[in-house]
RODRENFI-201332 format. One record per residue (C-alpha): residue number from 1; residue in one letter; y, z, x. Coordinates in nm, 3 decimals. Example, Ala and Ser with C-alpha at 12.3 -4.5 7.8 and 13.67 -1.06 7.14 Angstrom:
<sites>
i_aa_py_pz_px
1_a_-0.450_0.780_1.230
2_s_-0.106_0.714_1.367
</sites>
This chain:
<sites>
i_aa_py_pz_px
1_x_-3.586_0.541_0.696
2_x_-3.788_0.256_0.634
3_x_-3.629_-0.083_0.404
4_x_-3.782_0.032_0.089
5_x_-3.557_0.391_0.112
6_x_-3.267_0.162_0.247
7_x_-3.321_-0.083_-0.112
8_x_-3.345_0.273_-0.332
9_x_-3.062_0.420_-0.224
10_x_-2.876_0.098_-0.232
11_x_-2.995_0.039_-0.590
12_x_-2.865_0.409_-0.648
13_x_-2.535_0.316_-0.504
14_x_-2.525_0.002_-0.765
15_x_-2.560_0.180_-1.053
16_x_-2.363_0.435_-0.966
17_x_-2.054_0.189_-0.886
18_x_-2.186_0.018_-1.210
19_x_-2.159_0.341_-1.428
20_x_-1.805_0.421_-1.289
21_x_-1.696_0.081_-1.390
22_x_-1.798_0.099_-1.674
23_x_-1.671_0.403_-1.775
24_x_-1.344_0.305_-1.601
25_x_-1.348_0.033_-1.873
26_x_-1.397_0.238_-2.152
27_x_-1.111_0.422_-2.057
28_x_-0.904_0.130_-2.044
29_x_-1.026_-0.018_-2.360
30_x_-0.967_0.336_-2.513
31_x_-0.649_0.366_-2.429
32_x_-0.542_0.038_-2.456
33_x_-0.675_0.063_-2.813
34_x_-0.467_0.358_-2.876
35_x_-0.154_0.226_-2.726
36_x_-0.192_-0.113_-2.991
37_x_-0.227_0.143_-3.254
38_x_0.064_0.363_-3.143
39_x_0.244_0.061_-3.088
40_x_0.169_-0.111_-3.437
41_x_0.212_0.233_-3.603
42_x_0.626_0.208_-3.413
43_x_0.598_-0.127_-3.533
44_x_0.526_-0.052_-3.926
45_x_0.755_0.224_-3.894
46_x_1.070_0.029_-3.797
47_x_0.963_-0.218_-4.058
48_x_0.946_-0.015_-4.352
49_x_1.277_0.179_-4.196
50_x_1.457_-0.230_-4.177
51_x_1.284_-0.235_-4.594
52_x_1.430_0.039_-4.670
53_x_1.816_0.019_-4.537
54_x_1.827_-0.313_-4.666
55_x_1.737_-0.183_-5.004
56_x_1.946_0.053_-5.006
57_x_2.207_-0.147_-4.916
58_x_2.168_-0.364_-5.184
59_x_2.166_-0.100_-5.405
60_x_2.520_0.001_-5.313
61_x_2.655_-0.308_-5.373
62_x_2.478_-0.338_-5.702
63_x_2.600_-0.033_-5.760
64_x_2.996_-0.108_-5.677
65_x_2.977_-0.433_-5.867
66_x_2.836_-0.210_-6.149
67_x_3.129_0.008_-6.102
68_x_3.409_-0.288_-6.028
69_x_3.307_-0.457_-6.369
70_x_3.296_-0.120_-6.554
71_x_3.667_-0.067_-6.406
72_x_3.782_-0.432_-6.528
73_x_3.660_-0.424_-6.831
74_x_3.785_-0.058_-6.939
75_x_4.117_-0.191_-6.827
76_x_4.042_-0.527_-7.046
77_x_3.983_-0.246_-7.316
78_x_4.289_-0.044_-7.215
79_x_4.535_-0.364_-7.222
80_x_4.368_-0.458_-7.551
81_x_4.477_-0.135_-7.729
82_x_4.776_-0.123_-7.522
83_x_4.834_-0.506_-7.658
84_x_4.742_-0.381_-8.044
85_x_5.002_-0.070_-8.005
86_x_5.316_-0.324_-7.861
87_x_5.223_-0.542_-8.150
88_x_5.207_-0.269_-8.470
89_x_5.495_-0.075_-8.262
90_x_5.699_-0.446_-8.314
91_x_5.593_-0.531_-8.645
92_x_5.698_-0.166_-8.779
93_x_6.067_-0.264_-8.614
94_x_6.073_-0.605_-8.764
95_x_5.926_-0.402_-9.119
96_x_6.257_-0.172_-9.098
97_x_6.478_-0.444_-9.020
98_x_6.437_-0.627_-9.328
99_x_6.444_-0.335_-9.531
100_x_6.807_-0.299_-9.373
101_x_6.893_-0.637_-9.513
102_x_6.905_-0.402_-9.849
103_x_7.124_-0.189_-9.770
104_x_7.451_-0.377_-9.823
105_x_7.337_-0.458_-10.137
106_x_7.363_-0.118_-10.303
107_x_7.744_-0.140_-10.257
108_x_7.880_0.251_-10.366
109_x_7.603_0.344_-10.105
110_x_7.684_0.141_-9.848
111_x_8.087_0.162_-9.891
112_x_8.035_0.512_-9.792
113_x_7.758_0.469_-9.510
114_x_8.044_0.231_-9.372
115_x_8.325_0.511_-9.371
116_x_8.099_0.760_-9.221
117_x_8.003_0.489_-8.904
118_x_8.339_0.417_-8.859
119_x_8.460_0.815_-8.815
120_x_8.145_0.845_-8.629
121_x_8.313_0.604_-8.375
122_x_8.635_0.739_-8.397
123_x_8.481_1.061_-8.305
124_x_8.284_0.900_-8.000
125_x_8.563_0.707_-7.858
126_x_8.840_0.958_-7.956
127_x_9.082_0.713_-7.922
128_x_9.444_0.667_-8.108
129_x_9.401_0.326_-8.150
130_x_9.104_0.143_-8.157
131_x_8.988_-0.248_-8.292
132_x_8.731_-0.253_-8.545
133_x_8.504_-0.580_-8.621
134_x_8.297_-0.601_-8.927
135_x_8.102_-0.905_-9.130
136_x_8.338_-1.122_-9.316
137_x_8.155_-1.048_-9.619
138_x_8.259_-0.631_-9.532
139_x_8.608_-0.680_-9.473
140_x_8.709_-0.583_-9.868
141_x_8.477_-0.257_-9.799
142_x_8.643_-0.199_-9.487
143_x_9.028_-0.234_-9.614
144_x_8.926_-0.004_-9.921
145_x_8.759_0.288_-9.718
146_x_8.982_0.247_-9.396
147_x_9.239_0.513_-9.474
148_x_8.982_0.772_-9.630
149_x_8.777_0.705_-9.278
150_x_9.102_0.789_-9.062
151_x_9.206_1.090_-9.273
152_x_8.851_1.256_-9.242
153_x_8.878_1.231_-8.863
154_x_9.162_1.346_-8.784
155_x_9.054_1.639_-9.012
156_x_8.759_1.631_-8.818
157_x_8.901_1.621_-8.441
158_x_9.254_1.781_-8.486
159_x_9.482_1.476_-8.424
160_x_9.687_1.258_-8.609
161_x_9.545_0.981_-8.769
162_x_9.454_0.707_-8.518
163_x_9.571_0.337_-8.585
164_x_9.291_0.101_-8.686
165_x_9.361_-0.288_-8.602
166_x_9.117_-0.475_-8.846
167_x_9.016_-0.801_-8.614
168_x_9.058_-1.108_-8.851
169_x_8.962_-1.354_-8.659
170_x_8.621_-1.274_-8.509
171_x_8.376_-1.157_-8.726
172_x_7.982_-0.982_-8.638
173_x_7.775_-1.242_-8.778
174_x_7.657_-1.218_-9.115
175_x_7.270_-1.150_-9.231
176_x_7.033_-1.384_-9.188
177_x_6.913_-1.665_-9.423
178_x_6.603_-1.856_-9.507
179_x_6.727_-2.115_-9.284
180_x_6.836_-1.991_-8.995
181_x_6.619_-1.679_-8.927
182_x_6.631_-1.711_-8.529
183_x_7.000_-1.741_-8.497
184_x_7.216_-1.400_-8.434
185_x_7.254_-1.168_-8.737
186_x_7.388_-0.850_-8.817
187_x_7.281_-0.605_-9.111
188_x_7.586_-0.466_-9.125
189_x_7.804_-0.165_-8.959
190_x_8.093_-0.202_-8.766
191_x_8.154_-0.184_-8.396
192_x_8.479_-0.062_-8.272
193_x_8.658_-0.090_-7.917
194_x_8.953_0.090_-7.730
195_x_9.235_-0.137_-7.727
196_x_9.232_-0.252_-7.346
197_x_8.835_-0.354_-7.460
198_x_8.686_-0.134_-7.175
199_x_8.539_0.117_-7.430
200_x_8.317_-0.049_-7.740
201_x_8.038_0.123_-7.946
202_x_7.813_-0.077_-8.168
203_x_7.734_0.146_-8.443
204_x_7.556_-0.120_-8.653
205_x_7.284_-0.097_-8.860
206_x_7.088_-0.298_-8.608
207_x_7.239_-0.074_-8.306
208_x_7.120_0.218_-8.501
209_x_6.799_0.112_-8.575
210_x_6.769_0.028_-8.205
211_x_6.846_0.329_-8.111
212_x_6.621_0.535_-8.342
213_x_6.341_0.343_-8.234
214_x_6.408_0.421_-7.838
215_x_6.426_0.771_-7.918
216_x_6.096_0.809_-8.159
217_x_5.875_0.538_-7.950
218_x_5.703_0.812_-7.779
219_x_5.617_1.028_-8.058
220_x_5.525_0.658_-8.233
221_x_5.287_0.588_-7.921
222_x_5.136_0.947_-7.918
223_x_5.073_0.895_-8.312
224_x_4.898_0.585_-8.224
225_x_4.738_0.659_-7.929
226_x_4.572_1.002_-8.125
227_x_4.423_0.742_-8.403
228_x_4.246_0.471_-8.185
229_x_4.115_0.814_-7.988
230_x_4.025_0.943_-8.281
</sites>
């Protein structure tokens, strides 16, 4: 083999080595290509993934606050009505309280309404000798209807006639004036006692009314309560 068949084959050998490389490159530039994409792609990915939790965790909270301030101000509502119902509720009481003021003013009406509170207290105490206090400005009513009262319950109960003791020196305070509206008063009624004290029953007018209105203030609420629904 002479030097010019030793240069061709050596050329050969050059190119060859040359081709490899640079296919070798390709390769590398391929797949390093791919590997930038793949790895952008992951990239992206996790991005819009990191977009998308965050917005939806801002939508929960806008969500609760939505919900917290719906809550508050339903309850704002509720108290409101709640508020409106305590206040009409009152101002019917304070309505039927001054109409009691009348009462003692129709006198054969109310002498008799007096008898029949005091034998309803004899009945509930059932004692046979009891202290009754009245107004100052009842105590003529009282004296005149005392006996008939005593008579009709021991009629009523089946025992002799108890013994009344009229107190005349403490008196229920009297109705109330123009000038002195905040200061104790008393419609009228009587309240009687067992004689040792331990026993008493208020059977007022203002007791009564009391008493009436504990009993009907849930049928008064559900009244209510079925207009502002309605």
């Amino acid at each position: 083999m002479n030097d010019a068949d030793v240069s061709r084959q050596i050329q050969q050998m050059v190119r060859f080595i040359r081709q490899e490389a640079e296919e070798k490159a390709n390769e590398i530039s391929v797949s390093a290509e791919e590997e930038f994409n793949i790895e952008k792609l992951q990239l992206v990915e996790a991005e819009k993934r990191k977009i998308r939790q965050e917005y939806e965790r801002k939508e929960k909270q806008v969500e609760v606050r939505r919900k917290i301030e719906y809550s508050m101000q339903l309850n704002a509502s509720r108290i409101k009505v709640l508020q409106a119902q305590d206040d009409l509720v009152n101002s019917m009481k304070d309505t039927a309280a001054k109409e009691l003021l009348d009462v003692a003013g129709h006198h054969h009406a109310y002498k008799n309404l007096l008898k029949d509170l005091i034998v309803q207290g004899l009945v509930r105490l059932k004692e046979p000798a009891v202290l009754l206090r009245c107004r100052e400005e009842d105590l003529e009513l009282v004296d005149a209807i005392l006996d008939t009262a005593k008579d009709e319950y021991a009629e009523k109960a089946g025992v002799h006639s108890p013994e009344i003791i009229v107190d005349n020196d403490v008196y229920l305070p009297s109705a109330p004036s123009h000038d002195h509206t905040h200061e104790k008063f008393c419609s009228g009624g009587v309240v009687l006692a067992s004689r040792d004290g331990k026993i008493v029953y208020e059977n007022t007018l203002d007791a009564r009314l009391d008493v009436v209105f504990r009993k009907k203030l849930p049928e008064i609420r559900k009244l209510l309560y079925s207009q502002v629904v309605a």
